[in-house]
C-alpha positions in Angstrom: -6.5 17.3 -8.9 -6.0 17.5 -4.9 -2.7 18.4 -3.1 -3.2 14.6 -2.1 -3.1 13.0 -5.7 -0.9 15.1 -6.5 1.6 13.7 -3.8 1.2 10.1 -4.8 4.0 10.0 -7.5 7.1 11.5 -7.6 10.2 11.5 -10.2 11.2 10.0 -12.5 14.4 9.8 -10.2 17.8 7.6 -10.6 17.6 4.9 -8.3 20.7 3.1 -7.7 18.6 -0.4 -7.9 15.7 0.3 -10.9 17.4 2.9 -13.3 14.8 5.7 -13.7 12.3 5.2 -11.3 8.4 6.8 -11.0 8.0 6.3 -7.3 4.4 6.0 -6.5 4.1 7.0 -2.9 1.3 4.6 -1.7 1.3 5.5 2.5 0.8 8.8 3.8 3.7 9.9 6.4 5.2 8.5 8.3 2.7 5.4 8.8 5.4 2.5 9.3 6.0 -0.9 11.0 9.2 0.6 11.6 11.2 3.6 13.0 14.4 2.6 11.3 17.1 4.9 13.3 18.6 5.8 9.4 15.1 6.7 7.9 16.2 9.6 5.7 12.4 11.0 6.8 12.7 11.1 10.4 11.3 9.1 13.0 7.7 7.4 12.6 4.6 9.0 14.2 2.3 6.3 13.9 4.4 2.8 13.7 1.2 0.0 12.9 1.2 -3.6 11.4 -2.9 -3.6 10.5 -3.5 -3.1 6.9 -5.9 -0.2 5.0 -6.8 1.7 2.5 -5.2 4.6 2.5 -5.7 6.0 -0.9 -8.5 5.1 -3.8 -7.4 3.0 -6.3 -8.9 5.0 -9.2 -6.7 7.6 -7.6 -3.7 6.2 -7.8 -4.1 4.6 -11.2 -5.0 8.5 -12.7 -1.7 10.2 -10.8 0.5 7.0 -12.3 -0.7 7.7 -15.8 -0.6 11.5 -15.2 2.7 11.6 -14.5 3.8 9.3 -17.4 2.5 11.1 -19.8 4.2 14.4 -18.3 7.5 12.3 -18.5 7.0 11.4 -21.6 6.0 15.1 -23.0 9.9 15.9 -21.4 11.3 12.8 -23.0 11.9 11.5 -19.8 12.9 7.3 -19.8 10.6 5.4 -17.1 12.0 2.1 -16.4 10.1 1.1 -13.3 7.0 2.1 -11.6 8.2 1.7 -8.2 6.3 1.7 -4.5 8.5 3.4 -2.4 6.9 5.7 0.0 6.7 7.3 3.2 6.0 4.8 4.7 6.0 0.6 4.3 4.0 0.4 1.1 2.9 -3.2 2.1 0.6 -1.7 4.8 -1.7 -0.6 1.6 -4.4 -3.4 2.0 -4.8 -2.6 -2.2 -1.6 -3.0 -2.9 -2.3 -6.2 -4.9 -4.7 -4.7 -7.5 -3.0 -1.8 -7.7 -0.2 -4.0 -8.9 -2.5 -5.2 -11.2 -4.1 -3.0 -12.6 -0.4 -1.0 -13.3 0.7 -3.9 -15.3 -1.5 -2.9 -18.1 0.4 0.4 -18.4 3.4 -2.1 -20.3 6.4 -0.3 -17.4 7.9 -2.9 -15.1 6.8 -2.8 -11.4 9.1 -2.7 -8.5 8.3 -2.5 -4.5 10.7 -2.0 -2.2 9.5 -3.3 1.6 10.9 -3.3 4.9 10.1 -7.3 4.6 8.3 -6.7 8.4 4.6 -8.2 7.4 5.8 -10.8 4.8 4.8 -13.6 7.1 1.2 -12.4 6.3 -0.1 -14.7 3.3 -2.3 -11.9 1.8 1.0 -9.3 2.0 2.9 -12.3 -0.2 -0.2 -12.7 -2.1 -0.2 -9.5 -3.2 3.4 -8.9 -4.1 3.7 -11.8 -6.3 2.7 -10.0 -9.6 5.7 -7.2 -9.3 8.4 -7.9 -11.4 10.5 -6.9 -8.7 10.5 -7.2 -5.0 13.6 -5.9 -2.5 13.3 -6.9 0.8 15.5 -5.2 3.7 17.0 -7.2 5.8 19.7 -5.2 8.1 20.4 -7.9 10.3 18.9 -12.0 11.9 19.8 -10.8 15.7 16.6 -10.3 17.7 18.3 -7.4 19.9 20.2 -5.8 17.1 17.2 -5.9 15.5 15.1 -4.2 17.9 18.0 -1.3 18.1 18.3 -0.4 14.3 14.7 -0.7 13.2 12.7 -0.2 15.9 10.0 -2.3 15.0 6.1 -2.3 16.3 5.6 -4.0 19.5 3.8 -6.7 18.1 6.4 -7.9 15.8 8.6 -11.0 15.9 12.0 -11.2 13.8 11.1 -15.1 13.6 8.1 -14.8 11.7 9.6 -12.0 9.4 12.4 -14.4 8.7 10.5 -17.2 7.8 7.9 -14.8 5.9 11.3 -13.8 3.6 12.0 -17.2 3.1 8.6 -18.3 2.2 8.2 -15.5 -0.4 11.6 -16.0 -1.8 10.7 -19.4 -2.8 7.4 -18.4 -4.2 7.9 -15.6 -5.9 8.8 -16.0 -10.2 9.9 -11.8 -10.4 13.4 -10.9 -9.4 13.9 -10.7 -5.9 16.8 -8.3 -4.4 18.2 -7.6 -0.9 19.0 -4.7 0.9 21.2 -4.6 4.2 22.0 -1.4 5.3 25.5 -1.6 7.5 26.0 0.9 10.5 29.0 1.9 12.7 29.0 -0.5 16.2 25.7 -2.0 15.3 25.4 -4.5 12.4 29.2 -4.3 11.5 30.7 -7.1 13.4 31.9 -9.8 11.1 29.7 -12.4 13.0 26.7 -10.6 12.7 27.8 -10.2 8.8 27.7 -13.9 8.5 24.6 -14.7 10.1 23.2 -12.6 7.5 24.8 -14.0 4.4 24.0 -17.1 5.3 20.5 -16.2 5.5 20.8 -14.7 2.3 22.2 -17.9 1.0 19.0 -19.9 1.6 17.1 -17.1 -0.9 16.2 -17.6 -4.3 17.7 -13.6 -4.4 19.0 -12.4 -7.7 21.5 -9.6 -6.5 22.5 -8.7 -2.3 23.0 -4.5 -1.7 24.9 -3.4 0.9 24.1 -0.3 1.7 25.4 3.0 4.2 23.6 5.8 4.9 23.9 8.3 2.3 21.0 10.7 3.5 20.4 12.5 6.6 19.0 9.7 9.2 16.5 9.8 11.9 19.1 9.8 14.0 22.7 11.6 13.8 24.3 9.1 15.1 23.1 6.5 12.8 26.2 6.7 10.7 27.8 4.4 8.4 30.2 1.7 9.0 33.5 2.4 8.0 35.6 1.3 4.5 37.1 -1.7 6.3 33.6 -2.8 7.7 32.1 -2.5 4.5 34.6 -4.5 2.3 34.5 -7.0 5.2 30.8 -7.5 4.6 31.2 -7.4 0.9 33.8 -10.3 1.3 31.8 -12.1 3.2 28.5 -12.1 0.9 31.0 -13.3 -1.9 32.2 -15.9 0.0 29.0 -17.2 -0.2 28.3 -17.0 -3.3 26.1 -14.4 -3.3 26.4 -11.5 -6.4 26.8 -8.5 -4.5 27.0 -4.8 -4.9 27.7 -1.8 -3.0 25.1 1.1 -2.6 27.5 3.6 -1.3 28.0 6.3 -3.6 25.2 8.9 -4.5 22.9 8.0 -7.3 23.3 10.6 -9.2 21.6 14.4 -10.5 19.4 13.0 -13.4 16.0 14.1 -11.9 13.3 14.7 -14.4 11.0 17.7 -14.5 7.8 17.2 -15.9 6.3 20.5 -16.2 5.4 22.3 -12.9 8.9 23.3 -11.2 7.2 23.7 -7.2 5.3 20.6 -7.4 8.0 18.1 -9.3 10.2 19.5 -6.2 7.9 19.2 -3.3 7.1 15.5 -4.6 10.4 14.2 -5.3 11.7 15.2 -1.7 9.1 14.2 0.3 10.5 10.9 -0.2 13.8 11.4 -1.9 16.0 14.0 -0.4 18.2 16.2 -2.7 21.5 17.4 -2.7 22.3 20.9 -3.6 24.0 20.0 -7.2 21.3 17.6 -7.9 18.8 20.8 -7.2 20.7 22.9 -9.3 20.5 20.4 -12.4 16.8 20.5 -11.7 16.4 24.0 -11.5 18.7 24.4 -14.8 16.8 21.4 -16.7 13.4 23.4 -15.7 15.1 26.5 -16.5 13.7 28.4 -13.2 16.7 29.8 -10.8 16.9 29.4 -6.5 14.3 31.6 -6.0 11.8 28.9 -5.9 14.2 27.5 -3.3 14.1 30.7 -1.1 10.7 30.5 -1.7 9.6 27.4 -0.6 11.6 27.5 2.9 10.0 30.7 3.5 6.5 29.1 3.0 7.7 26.0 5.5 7.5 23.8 2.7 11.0 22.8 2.0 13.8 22.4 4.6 17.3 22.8 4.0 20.2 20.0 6.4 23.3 19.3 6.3 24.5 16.0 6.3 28.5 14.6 5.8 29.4 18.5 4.7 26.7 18.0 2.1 23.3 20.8 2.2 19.8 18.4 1.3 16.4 19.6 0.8 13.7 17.3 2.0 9.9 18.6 2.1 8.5 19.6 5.5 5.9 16.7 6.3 
């Protein structure tokens, strides 16, 4: 198998949303709509709306069922399949038979989308066979909008908005929302409003409100403070909306599923780690930090420090 198949799936990790998640890692870095300014992998170098093939179906399909039957060999629980990648997985022009085609291995689907090309029929199209969908929406505000995601040049928040909407009220799965609050941007209780009330109009199962809990793009993307954030979790109840937090760190419960180097290099590219959560890997895979030293010496892995806290995230 190539270094690229290989790099397709990743985990299973603890997500915060989908329990143990297999991410499947559908866009090569970092091809985005977006250059969100708390992307825990850096800014985008090649921000596009056009849809394509990126990766062969056949090849995506043999890494999925690859990896679950490594998982499985460890005992490893796989709740969800999940498309979370380097990228906006909704920019993979297959993304709807590779749904598809997934569904026969019997694991729930989930794809978690920036939301920026749902006004594109074929994009809801395609999504309507996950079982679950979360869509980001940090903010309605044209300007604010343009300052936390950074979005291609071609896009209008309009369309998104009413692309949301129009998927929401389509879609049978179990649709989620993600907002992700930051100091002096999206924090102002107006702004809060505007979203929940757009929120309100969804057929959306559960709202997440989110901080930044990974080194972002940029340093001073940071998160809002306490206060903010229990403001904008009052405010999303007051709506009637059933809202969580996504504040605190998901957890150390990363599977290994047989080769120590590449079960690292594919989990971070996508999911940084902390230190603990690396040691609990290490100690579950019964290798030691050498294979750290190791792979920062080869340029592979690079160690940050984020909120007092060391993270390794692969060098893209």
């Amino acid at each position: 198998m190539t270094n690229k198949r290989k790099m397709i799936t990743f985990g299973p990790v603890p997500s915060r949303r989908l329990g143990q998640s297999l991410g499947i890692n559908n866009i090569p870095p970092k091809i985005c709509t977006y250059s969100c300014i708390y992307c825990q992998l850096g800014r985008t170098n090649n921000k596009r709306v056009q849809r394509e093939m990126f990766y062969k179906i056949k090849d995506i399909k043999h890494a999925v069922e690859k990896k679950i039957k490594e998982a499985r060999r460890q005992n490893e629980t796989i709740d969800y399949l999940t498309f979370v990648s380097d990228g906006e997985p909704t920019l993979d022009i297959n993304l709807g038979k590779e749904i598809e085609i997934l569904k026969t291995l019997d694991i729930r689907i989930a794809v978690i989308t920036n939301s920026s090309i749902l006004w594109k029929k074929d994009v809801r199209d395609d999504l309507s066979n996950a079982d679950c969908v979360s869509v980001k929406i940090d903010t309605v505000n044209k300007e604010i909008w343009k300052e936390i995601n950074r979005p291609h040049q071609s896009l209008d928040i309009n369309k998104i908005l009413l692309g949301i909407n129009e998927f929401s009220q389509d879609f049978n799965g179990e649709l989620i929302t993600e907002t992700m609050v930051i100091k002096d941007m999206n924090n102002k209780i107006r702004d809060l409003e505007r979203i929940a009330d757009f929120i309100e109009r969804l057929n959306s199962k559960k709202s997440y409100i989110s901080v930044p809990t990974r080194p972002p793009a940029e340093k001073w993307a940071i998160q809002a403070s306490e206060f903010d954030i229990n403001v904008a979790y009052q405010v999303f109840k007051e709506r009637g909306l059933d809202t969580e937090y996504l504040i605190e760190y998901e957890g150390n419960d990363f599977a290994y599923t047989g080769n120590v180097e590449e079960d690292l290099l594919s989990i971070t590219s996508v999911h940084p780690m902390r230190e603990k959560s690396v040691n609990n890997f290490l100690l579950k895979s019964k290798a030691n930090w050498s294979i750290i030293e190791k792979l920062i010496k080869e340029d592979k892995l690079v160690e940050v420090k984020y909120r007092n806290k060391k993270f390794y995230i692969r060098k893209l």
